[in-house]
N, C-alpha and C positions, 0 to 999 in steps of 0.2 A: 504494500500500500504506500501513499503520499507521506512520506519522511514531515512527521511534526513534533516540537521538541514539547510542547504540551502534554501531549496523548505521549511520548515517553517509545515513540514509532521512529525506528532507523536504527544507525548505528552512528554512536556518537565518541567522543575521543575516548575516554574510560572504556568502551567495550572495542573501540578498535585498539588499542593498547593490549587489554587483555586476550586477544586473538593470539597472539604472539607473530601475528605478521609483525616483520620490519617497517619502521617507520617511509623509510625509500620508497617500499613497493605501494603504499598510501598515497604520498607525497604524488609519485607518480602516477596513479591511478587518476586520483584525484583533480591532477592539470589535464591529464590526458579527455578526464569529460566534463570541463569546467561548462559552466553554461555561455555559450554567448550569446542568446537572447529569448533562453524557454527554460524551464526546467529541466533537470538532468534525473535520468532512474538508475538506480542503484541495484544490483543481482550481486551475487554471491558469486555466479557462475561466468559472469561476464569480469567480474574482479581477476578472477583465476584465469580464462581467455584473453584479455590482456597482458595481463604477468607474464602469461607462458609465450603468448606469440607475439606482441610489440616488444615489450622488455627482455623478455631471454632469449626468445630469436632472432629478431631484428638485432637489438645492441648488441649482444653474444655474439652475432655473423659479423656486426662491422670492426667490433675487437680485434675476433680472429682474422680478418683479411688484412685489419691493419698491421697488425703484429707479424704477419705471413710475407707485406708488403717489405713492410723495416728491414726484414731477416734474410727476404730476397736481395733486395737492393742496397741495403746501407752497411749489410753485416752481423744486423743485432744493434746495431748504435742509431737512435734517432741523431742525426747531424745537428751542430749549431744555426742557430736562425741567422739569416743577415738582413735586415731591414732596409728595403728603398723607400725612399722620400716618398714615393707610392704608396709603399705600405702604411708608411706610418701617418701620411693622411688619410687613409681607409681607415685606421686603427683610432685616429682623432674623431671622424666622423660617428663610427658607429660607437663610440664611447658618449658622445655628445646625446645622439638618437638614444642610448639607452638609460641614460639621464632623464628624460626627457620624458620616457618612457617611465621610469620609474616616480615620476612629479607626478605623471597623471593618475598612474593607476591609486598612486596617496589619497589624490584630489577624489578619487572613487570612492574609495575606503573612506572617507572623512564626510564623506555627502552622505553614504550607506549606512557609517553609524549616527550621524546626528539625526536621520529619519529612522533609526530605532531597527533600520535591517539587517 
């Protein structure tokens, strides 16, 4: 049914805690079905289909290819970085952008709780 903290319906930090899932695979789960303009439904089983095939598959495969990558090509040694003036204005920008990014989602958070959501 509809998660309401009244009725004492869902799962809430104290019982997600005491699952003994990792906080990570929450954390996870959790951005993976954030709402961005409806409500989001919560399963059991959809928790565990995510874990297994977004987060252990998917990042598990990119691990290993990267790690596969390094060991072909570099030796085992990830190389030193060398920064062009390139990069480090990409590195400017998107540091800027996520600034920026981070003000707003505040300015969210700060409108959400003064209206008591």
């Amino acid at each position: 049914g509809k998660f309401s903290k009244s009725r004492g319906v869902g799962v809430f930090g104290d019982m997600a805690k005491d699952t003994g899932i990792p906080a990570d695979i929450w954390r996870f789960y959790l951005l993976y079905l954030r709402p961005e303009g409806q409500d989001s439904a919560f399963s059991w089983s959809d928790l565990m289909l995510k874990n297994n095939s977004e987060l252990l598959n998917n990042l598990g495969n990119f691990i290993n290819r990267a790690g596969m990558f390094v060991c072909k090509f570099f030796g085992g040694t990830v190389p030193n970085m060398v920064l062009t003036s390139d990069d480090k204005r990409l590195l400017a920008r998107v540091t800027l952008e996520l600034r920026q990014y981070h003000q707003l989602l505040e300015k969210v958070r700060w409108v959400a709780e003064s209206l008591g959501l």
